[in-house]
C-alpha positions, 0 to 999 in steps of 0.5 A, spaced: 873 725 476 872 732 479 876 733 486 871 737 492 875 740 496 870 742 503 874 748 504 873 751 498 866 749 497 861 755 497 856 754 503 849 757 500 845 753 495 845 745 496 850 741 495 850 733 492 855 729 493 856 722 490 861 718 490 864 710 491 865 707 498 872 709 500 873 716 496 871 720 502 864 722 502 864 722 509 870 726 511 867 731 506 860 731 509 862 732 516 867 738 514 861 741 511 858 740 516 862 743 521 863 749 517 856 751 517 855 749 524 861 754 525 857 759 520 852 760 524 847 754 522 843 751 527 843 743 526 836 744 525 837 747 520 842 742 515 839 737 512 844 731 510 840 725 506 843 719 504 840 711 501 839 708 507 836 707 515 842 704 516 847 709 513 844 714 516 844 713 523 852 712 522 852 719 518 849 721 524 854 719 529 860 720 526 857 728 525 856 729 531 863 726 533 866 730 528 863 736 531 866 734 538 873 732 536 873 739 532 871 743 539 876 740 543 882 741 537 879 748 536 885 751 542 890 746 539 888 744 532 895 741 529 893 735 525 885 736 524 884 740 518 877 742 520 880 745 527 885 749 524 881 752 518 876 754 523 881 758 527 884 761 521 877 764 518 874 765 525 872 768 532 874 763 535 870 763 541 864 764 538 865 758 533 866 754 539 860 757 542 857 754 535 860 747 536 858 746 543 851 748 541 851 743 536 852 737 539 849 739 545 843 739 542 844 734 536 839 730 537 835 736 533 839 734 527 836 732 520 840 726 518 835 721 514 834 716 508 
């Protein structure tokens, strides 16, 4: 099995992820997600989809907690991966300016079945 690596992922284009439970798919999506966010994506613009209602009100939870958490590490990343990778690759203010749009206005977002 091939190993996706979230930051090294080309941005452009579609991306399908499958997988079994536990292998990190949702990890991977909200990294994704916050990558594109932090590129200057609107969220209504990201369509994320998944198999059932269910899942995808969790996905989009856990997006938009994703993107809340990166924000509030973006001053002090330490152990969030995301966090850390967006300050090494970014202007900061404007990514955090990108994530606070985002989840203030998370409502917009494509997450479905």
């Amino acid at each position: 099995m091939k190993r996706l690596d979230p930051f090294a992922i080309a941005l452009d284009g579609q991306c399908l992820i499958e997988a079994s439970a536990g292998t990190g798919k949702t990890y991977t999506i909200t990294t994704l997600y916050g990558r594109l966010v932090a590129e200057g994506y609107p969220v209504d613009a990201i369509l994320v989809v998944t198999f059932t209602e269910a899942a995808a009100a969790e996905l989009k939870i856990r997006i938009r907690s994703r993107l809340a958490a990166v924000l509030a590490a973006l001053d002090q990343p330490g152990e969030d991966l995301l966090a850390r990778h967006l300050a090494e690759t970014g202007d900061t203010d404007l990514i955090k300016a990108r994530l606070s749009a985002a989840v203030s206005g998370f409502d917009l977002a494509c997450v479905m079945t």
